[in-house]
MIZAFI-927953 format. One record per residue: x, y, z of N, C-alpha, C in turn. Coordinates in steps of 0.001 Angstrom, whole numbers, plus 524288, in hexadecimal, padded with zeros to 5 digits. Example, Ala and Ser with C-alpha at 12.3 -4.5 7.8 and 13.67 -1.06 7.14 Angstrom:
! MIZAFI-927953
833867E9C681E788300C7EE6C81E78833907F31C81E78
832327F73681BA8835667FBDC81BE4832648001E81EBE
//
This chain:
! MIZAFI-927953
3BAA8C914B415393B8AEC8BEC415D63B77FC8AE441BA0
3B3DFC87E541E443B0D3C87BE4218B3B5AEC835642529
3B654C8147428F63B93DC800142B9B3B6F7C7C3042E46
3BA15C77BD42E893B5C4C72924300E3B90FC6C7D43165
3B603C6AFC435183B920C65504389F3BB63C62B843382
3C111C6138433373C2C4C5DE9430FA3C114C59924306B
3BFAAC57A042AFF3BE5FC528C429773B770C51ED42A98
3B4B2C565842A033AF55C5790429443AE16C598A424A4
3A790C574C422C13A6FDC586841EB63A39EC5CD641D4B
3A0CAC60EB41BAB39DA2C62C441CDC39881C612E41A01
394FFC61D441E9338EF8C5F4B41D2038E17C5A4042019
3935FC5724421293946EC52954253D390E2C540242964
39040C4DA242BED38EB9C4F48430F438A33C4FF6432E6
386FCC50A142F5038183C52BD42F1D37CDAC4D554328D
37DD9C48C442E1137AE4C439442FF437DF0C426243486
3825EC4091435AC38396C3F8043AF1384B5C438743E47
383EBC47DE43C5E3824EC4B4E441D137D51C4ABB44330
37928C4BDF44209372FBC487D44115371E4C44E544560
374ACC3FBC442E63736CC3AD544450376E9C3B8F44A95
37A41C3E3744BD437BEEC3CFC44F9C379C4C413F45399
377FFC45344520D37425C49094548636F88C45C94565F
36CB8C433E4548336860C3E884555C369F7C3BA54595E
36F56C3A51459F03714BC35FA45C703717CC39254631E
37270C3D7C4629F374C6C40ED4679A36D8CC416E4690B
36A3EC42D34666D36572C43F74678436295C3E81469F4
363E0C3B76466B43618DC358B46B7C362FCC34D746F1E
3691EC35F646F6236B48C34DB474643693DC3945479A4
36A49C3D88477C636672C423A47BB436222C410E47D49
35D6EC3DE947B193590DC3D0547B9935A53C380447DE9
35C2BC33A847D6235CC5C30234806B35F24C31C8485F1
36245C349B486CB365A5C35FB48C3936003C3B2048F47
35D8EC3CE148B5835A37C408A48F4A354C7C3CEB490CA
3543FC37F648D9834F77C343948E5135073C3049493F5
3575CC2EBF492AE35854C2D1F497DF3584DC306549CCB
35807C360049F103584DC38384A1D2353A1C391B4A324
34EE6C3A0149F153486CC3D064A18A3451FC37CB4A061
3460CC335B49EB13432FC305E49E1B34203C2A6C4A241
33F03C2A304A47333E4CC24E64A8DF33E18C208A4A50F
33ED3C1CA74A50B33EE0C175C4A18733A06C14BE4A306
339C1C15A74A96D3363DC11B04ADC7331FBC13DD4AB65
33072C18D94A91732BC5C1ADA4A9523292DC1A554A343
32E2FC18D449F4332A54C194349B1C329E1C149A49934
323EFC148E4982E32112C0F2549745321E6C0B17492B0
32565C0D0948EA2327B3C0A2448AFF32CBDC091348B47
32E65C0A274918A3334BC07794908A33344C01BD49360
33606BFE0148F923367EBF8FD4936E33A94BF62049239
33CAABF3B1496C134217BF0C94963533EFABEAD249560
34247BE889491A2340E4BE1B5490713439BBDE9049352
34281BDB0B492C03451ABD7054964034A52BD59849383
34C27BD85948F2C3517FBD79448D9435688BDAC948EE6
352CFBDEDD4930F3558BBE20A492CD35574BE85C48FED
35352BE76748C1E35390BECD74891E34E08BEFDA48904
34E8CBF2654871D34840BF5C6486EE344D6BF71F48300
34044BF859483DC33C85BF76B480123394FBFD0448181
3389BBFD9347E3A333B7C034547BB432FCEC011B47AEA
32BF4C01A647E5F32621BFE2447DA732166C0022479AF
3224FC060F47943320A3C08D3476FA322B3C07BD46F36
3287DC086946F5832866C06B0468BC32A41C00D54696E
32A25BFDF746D6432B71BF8D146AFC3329CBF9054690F
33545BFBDA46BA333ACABFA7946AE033D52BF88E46EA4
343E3BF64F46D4234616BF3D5471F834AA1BF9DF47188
34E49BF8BF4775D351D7BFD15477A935672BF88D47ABF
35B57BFBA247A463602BBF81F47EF235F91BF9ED48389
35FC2BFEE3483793600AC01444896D35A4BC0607488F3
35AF7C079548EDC3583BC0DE048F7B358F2C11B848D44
35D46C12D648A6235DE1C170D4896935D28C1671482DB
35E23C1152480C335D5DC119D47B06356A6C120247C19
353E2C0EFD47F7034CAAC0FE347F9034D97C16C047E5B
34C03C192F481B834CE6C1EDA484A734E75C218B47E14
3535EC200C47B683537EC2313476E534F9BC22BF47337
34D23C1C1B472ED34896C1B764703A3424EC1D46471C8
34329C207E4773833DFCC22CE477B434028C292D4778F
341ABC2B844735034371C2F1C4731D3427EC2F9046D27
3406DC2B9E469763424CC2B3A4630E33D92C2BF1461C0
33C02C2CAA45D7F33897C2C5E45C3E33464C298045B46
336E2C237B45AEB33192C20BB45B2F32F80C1F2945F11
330EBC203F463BC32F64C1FB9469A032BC1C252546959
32F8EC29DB468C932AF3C2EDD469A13274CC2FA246639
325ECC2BBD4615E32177C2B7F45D5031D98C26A7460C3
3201AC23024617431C85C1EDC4659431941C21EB4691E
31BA3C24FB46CCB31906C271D4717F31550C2A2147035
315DDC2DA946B4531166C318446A8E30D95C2CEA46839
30E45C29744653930947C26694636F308A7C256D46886
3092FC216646C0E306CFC20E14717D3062FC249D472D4
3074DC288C4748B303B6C2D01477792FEC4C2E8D47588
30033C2E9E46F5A2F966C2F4146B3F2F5CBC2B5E46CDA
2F814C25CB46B992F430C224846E432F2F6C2251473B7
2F461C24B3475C42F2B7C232347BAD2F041C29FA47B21
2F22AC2C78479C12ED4FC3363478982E883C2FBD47945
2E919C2CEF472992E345C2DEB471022E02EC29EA47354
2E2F5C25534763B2DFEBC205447B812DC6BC21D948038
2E02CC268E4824B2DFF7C2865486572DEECC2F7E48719
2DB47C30B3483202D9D5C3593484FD2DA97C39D7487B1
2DBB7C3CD0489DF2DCECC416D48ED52D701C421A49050
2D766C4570495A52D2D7C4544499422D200C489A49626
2D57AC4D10493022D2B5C52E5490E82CD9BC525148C62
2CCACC4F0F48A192CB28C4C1E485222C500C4C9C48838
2C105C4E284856C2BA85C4FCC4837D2B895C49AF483ED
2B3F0C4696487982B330C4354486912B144C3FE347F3A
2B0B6C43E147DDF2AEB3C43CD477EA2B439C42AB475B0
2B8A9C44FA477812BCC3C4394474672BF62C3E72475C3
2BEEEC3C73479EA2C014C37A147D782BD3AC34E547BD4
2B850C3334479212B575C2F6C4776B2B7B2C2FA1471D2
2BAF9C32A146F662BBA2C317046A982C1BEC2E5D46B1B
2C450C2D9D46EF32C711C2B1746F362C735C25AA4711D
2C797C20FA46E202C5CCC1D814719E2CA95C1924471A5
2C978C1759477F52CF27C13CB477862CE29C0DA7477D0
2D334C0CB4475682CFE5C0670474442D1BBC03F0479E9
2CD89BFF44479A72CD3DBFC9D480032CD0ABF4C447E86
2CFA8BF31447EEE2CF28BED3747C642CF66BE9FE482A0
2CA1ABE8004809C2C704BE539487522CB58BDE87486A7
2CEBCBDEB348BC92D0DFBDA5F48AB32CBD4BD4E848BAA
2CD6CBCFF5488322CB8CBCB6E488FA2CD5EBC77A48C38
2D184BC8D448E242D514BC3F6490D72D8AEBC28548F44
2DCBDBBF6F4921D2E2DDBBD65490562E016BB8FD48BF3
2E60ABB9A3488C52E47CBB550483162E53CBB01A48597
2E52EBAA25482DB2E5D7BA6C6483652EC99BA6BD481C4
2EF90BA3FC483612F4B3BA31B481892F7C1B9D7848438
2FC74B9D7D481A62FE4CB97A44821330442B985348239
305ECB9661486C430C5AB98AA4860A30EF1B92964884E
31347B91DB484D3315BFB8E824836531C66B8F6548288
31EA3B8B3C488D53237FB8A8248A4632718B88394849A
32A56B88B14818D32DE4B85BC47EA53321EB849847F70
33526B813847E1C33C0DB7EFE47D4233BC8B7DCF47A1A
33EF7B7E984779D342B0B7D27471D734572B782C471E0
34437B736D471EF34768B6F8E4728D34DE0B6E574714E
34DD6B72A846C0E352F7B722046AB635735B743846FB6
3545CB79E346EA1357B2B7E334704E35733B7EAF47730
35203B7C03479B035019B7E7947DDE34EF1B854648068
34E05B875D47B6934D73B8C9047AC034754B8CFA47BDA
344FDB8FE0480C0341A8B9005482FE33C01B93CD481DD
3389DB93AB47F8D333C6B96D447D7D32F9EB98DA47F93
32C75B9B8B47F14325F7B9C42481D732460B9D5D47B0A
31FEDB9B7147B9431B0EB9B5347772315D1B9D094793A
31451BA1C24780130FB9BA3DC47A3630A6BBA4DB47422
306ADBA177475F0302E5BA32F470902FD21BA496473CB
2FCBCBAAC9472CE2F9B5BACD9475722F420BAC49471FB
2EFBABAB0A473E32EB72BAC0B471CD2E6EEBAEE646F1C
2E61BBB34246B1C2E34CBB89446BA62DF15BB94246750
2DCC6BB41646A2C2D697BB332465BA2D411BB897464EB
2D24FBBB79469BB2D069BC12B466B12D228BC582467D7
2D7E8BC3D9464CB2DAD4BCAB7465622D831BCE0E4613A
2D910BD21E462D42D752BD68345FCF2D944BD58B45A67
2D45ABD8404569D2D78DBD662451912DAF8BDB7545076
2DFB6BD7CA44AB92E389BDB2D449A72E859BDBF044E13
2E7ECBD8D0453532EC0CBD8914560D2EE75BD4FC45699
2F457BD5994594B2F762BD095458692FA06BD0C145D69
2FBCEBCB284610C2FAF0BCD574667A300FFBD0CD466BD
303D1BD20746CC930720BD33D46DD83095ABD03C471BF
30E46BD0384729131139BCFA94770031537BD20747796
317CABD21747C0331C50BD3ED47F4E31E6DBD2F948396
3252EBD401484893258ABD12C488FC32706BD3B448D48
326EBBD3F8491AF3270ABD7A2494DB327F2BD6A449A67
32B43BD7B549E3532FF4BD8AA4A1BB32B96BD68E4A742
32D2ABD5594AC0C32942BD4854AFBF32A3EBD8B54B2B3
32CE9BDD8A4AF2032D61BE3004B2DA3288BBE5AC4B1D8
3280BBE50D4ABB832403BE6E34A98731CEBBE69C4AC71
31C70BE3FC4B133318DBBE2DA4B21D31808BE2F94B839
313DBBE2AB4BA31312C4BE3A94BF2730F1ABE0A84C423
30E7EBDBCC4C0F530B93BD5FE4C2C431049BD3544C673
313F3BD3394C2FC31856BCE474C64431B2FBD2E84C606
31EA8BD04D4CA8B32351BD04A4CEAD32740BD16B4C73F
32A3DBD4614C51132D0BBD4FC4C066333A0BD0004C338
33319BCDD34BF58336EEBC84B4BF4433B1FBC9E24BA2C
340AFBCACD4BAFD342F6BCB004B4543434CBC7234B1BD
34203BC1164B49034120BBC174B1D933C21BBB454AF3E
3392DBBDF94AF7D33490BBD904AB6A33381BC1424A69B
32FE2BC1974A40332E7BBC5034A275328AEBC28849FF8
325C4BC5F249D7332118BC5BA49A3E320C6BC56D49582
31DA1BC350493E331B40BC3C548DC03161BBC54448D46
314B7BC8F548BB630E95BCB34489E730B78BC97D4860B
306DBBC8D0484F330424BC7E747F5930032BCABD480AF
2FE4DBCEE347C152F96BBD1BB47DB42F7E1BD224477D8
2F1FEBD3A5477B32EDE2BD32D472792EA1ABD62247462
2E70CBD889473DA2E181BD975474422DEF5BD58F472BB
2D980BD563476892D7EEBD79C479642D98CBD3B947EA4
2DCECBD0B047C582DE68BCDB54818C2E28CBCFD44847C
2E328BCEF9489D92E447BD11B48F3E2EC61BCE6548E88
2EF77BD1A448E592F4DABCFAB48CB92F666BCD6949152
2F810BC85F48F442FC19BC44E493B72FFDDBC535492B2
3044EBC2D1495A13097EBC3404988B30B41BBCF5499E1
30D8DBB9E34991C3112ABB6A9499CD3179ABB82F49CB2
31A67BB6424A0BB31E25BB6E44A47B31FC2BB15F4A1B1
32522BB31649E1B32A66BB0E949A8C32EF1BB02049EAE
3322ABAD4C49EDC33960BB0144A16933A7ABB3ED49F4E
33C61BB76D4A17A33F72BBB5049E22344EABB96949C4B
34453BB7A1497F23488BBB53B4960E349CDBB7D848FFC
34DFDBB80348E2B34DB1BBAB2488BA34AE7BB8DF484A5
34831BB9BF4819734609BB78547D8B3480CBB857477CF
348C9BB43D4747C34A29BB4A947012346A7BB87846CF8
34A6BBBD6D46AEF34690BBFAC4677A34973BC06B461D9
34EDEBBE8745FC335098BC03845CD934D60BBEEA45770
34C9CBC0E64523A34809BBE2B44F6A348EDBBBE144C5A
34FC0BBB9544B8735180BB6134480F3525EBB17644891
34FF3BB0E244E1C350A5BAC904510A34A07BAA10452BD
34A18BA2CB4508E345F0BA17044FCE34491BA0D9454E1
34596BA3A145A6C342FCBA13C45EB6341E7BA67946022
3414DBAB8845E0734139BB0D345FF433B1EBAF4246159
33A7DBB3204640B33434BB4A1466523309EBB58345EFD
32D7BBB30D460B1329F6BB1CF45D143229ABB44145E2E
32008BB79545A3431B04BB81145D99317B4BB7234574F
31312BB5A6457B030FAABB364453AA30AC3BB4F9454C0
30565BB816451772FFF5BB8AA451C92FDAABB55C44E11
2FBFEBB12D44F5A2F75EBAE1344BBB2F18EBB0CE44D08
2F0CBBB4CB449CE2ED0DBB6024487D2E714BB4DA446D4
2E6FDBAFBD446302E379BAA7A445632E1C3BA92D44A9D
2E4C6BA73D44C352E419BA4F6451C92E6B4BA8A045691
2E5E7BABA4454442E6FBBB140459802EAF3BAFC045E03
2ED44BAB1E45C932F369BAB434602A2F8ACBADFC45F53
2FB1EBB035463552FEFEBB27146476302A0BAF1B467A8
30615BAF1C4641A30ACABAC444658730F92BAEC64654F
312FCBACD2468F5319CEBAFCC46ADD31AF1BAA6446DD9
32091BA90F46B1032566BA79C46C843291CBA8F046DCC
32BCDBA8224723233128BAA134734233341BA6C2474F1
33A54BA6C54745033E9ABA3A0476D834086BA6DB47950
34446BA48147E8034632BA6F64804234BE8BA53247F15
350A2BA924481A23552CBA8974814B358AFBA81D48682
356B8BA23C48936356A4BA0A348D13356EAB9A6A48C83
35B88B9876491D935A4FB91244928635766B9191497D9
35314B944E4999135277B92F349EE034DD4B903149CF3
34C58B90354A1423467CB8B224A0DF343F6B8E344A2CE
33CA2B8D044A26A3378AB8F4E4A3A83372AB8E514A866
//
């Protein structure tokens, strides 16, 4: 009879040896990502104004650097990058490429028209004195089939002003119009979504306005 650790079963062991083999393999790849990898240099990484970090590329949040760093190591980060690299292949051509083959590639070019019309609007809550911005952006001839965007973004992020940690930005962009920027407090904003004062955004499609609400989670004054 074969000879064996007390209180083992045989055939045991198998799934949580596995699962914890996986576990040692992220961690290796996270500890060799923190050592060869610059943060400063790659272009989807960005810290929020909450503090934590964001993957610009899939649109996720992270706590720290090193949980980001494991998530550009997984797979749906290294499936993201090869689609962007395809798209930007087939945008951007190589010099090696036959003018005949370069005319069969063609990249799209959308001629801006100018900043939209928009309307932004201070609130208080009489009850509560819980403090708002109301922004309803204008986009009589956006492209059809689109719906606009926004985002908010750090005054590190940018290279006009003097970067302040008391401010920050809000973006709205559409084709073919030219994307504005609004300068908010950097103050926290309600985002939880069971809560009726969370950030709110709306496309009336009719009347081609774009609208976003936010509260903040703040008693200071404007």
């Amino acid at each position: 009879m074969l000879n064996r650790d007390f209180g083992s079963k045989v055939g045991s062991g198998g799934v949580a040896s596995e699962q914890q083999a996986n576990i040692d393999r992220r961690e290796r790849l996270r500890q060799l990502a923190l050592e060869t990898i610059d943060l400063q240099k790659d272009p989807y990484f960005m810290k929020n104004h909450l503090g934590s970090y964001e993957c610009k590329l899939c649109l996720t949040l992270h706590t720290n650097e090193g949980n980001y760093l494991a998530h550009t190591q997984g797979k749906r980060h290294q499936t993201n990058l090869a689609k962007r690299a395809a798209k930007e292949a087939k945008d951007n051509p190589t010099p090696g490429l036959s003018t005949a083959a370069r005319k069969t590639l063609v990249k799209k070019k959308t001629v801006k028209i100018g900043r939209p019309g928009y309307r932004v609007s201070k609130q208080i809550d009489e009850v509560t004195g819980q403090r708002s911005l109301l922004f309803q952006i204008d986009y009589p001839d956006i492209v059809d089939d689109l719906q606009p965007r926004h985002r908010f973004m750090s005054t590190y992020e940018q290279k006009i002003e003097t970067p302040d940690r008391n401010f920050q930005y809000i973006l709205f962009a559409a084709e073919p119009y030219e994307t504005i920027g609004f300068k908010i407090p950097n103050w926290e904003i309600v985002r939880e979504q069971n809560r009726p004062d969370s950030l709110f955004t709306s496309w009336n499609r009719e009347k081609k306005t774009f609208t976003l609400r936010l509260y903040f989670k703040t008693d200071q004054v404007f």
